[in-house]
N, C-alpha and C positions, 0 to 999 in steps of 0.2 A: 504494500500500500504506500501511497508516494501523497503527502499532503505538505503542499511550500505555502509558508503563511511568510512571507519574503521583507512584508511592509508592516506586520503585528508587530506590537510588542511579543516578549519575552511570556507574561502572563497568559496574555493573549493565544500565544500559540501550544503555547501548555494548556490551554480551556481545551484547545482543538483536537488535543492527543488527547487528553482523557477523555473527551466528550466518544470520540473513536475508539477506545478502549473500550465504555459504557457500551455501546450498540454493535460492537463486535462479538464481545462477549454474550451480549443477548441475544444473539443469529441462534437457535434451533442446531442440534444436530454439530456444533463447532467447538472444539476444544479452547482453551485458554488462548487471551489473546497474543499472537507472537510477542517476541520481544523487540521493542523500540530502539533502532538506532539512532542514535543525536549526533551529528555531526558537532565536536566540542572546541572546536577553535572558533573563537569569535564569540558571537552575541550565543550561542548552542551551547555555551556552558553554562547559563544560566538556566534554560528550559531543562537540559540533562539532570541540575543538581533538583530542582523544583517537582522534577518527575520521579527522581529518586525519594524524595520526600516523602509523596506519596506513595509511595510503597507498588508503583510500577514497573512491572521490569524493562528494561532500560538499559543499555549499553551505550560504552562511549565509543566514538569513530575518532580517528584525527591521523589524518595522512600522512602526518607528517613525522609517524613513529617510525621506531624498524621493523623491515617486511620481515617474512616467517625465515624467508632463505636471500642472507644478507649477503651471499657473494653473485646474486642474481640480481639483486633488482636495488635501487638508491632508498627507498621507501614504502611501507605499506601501499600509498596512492600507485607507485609505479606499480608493484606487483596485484593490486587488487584490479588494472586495469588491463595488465598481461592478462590474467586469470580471466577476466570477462571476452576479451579477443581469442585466447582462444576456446571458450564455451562457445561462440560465435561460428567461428575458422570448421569446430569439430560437429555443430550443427544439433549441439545440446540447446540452443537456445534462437531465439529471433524476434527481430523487432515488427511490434505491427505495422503492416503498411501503412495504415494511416496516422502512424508518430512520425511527420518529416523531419519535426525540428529534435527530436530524438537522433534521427539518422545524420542528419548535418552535424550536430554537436559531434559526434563517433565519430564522423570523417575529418574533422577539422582540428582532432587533437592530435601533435606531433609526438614522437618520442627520438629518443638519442640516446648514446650510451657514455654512461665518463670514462673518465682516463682508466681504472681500474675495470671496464666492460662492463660493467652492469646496467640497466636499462633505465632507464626515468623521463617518465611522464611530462610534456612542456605544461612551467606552472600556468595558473590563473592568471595570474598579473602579465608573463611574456603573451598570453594570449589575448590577455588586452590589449596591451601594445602594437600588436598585429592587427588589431582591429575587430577582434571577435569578444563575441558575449562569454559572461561564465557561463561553461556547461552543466549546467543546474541538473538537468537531466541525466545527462551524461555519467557524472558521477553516484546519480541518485541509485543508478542502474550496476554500476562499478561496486559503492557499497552493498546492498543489497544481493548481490553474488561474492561478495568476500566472505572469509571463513574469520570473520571478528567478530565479535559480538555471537556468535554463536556457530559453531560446527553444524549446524544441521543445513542439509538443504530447505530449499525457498518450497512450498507447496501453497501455492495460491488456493486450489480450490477448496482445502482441510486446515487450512492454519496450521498445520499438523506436522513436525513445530516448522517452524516458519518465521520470519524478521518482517518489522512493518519496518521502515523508514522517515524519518525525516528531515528536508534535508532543510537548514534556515540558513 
């Protein structure tokens, strides 16, 4: 589940995940509701701490730790976006045709490798620079297939277990 509350307050978008909690968890037939990942750099650490609070489960994101296999890749963000290309490339996965600006975001992200070969992700910021938007989506889709915040795979139609996201 992918909800951007982009221009809320902090409060505000904590109302929106629990409100989604509430009527997830009352769907018929659906096990508890996944676990929430908060993107926690920036304004997302305050929503992640507020959610923890409450007594929701909740996970932190932040790309900018280290990935699982540190002689591969610069950063969790580089390797959780490897890992999304290739679910892709292997055909475990695909975008709906009618998400363009999902598919544009995925083609217009660079990668490079540093001087020690590992892989990394062109940031936000250099892809501002270039003139493109943050890939909101993009990433939304990168977390949401990473293995943080919880080892299980994604099962949309059982929540079963399963990760909601979101990303602020």
């Amino acid at each position: 589940m992918h909800r951007a509350h982009h221009k809320a307050d902090t409060m505000t978008t904590t109302g929106h995940i629990t409100k989604a909690h509430r009527d997830i968890n009352g769907e018929r037939g659906l096990n508890d509701f996944p676990t929430i990942i908060v993107d926690v750099v920036g304004v997302g650490a305050g929503v992640f701490d507020r959610l923890a609070e409450l007594g929701l489960p909740v996970a932190a994101y932040n790309g900018g730790e280290a990935p699982f296999d540190k002689e591969r890749f610069v950063n969790a963000r580089a390797e959780d976006y490897w890992n999304l290309r290739e679910l892709f490339e292997n055909g475990e996965i695909d975008i709906d045709e009618l998400d363009d600006k999902l598919a544009a975001q995925l083609g217009s992200i660079k990668w490079t490798v540093d001087s020690r070969g590992r892989i990394k992700i062109e940031s936000k910021e250099d892809m501002r620079k270039r003139g493109m938007p943050s890939p909101d989506r993009a990433d939304t889709v990168a977390i949401a297939f990473s293995r943080r915040g919880s080892a299980a795979p994604i099962n949309v139609e059982s929540h079963t277990p399963a990760k909601a996201l979101l990303e602020i």
